[in-house]
N, C-alpha and C positions, 0 to 999 in steps of 0.2 A: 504494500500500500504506500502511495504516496498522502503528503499530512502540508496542509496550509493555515497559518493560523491566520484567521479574519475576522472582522468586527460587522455584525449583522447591522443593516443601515436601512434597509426599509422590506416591508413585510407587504403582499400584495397576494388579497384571498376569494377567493369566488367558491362557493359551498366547501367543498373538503380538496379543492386544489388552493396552493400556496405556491407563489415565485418570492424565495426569499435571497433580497442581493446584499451580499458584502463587501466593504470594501477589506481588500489585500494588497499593501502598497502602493495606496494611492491608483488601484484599478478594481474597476469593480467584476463581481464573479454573480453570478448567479444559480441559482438551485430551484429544480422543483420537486414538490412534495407532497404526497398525499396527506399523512399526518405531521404534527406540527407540534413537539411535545411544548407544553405551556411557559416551560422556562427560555424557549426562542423571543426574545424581544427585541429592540430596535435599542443596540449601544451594548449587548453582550456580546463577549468574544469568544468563539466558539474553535474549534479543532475541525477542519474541513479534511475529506478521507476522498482520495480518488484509485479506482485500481489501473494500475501499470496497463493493462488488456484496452483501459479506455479512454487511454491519453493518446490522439492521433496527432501527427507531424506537419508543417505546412515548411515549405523551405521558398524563398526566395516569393514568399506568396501577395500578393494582390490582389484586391475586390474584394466582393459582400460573400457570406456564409452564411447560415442559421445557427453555428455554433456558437454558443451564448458568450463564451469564456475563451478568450484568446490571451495566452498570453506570454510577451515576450522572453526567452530563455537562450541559455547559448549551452551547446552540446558538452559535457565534461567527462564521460568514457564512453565508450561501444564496445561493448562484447556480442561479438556472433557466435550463434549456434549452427546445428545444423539446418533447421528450420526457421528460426528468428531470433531477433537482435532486440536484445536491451539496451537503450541507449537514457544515459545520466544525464539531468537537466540541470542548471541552476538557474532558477528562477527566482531573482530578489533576495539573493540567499538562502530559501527553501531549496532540497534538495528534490527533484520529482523522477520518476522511471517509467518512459512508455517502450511497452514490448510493442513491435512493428514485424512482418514477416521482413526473413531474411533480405526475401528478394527486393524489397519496399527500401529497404535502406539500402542497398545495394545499386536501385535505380536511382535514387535521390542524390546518392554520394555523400553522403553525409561527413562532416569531419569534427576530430573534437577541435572545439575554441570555435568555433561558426556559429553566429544567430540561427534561433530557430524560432516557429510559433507552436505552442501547443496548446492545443487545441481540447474541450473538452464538451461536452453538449450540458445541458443544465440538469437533465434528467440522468447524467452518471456523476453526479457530486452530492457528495454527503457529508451530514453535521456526526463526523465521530467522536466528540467529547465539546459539551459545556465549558469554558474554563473558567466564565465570571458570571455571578445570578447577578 
């Protein structure tokens, strides 16, 4: 798992769906959620949890997405397997890991010390620890 810690900034609910966005270094993130435990409020700083499987890569990227969550990192290892590659982020000094197929990084060229965007949809980010009521 990769772990971002972020300060909940605005909460936005329509029956039992919620967009709740964060700011993370001065950029904002967002999340969606079916439930909503009640200690989620607007100015708590929360523990954000994303899995490696669902951090996608944009290299050299320009234009619009529907990806909620972009955000700027620069590549810090790559280890290849035989099937897929881990590759090391640092993001704002969080450390993040998105597993990509081999061949994806291998077409992209990836390099460590090179910008990258990563990418995350709102619906694969999760509040995994409260840290202030």
């Amino acid at each position: 798992m990769s772990y971002l810690v972020a300060t909940v900034k605005q909460i936005e609910s329509c029956d039992n769906l919620h967009i709740v966005a964060f700011d993370y270094q001065a950029q904002t993130l967002r999340m969606m959620s079916l439930d909503l435990h009640e200690d989620i409020k607007i100015g708590v700083k929360v523990k954000l949890a994303i899995k490696p499987s669902h951090i996608a890569l944009a290299k050299d990227f320009s234009g619009e997405l529907s990806y909620s969550n972009q955000l700027q990192a620069t590549i810090v290892s790559i280890t290849n397997g035989e099937l897929l590659s881990a590759i090391k982020l640092d993001c704002e000094g969080s450390i993040l890991e998105s597993i990509i197929t081999l061949s994806s990084s291998q077409r992209m060229d990836l390099r460590v010390g090179e910008g990258i965007v990563a990418l995350v949809k709102a619906s694969e980010l999760s509040i995994d620890e409260v840290l202030n009521v």
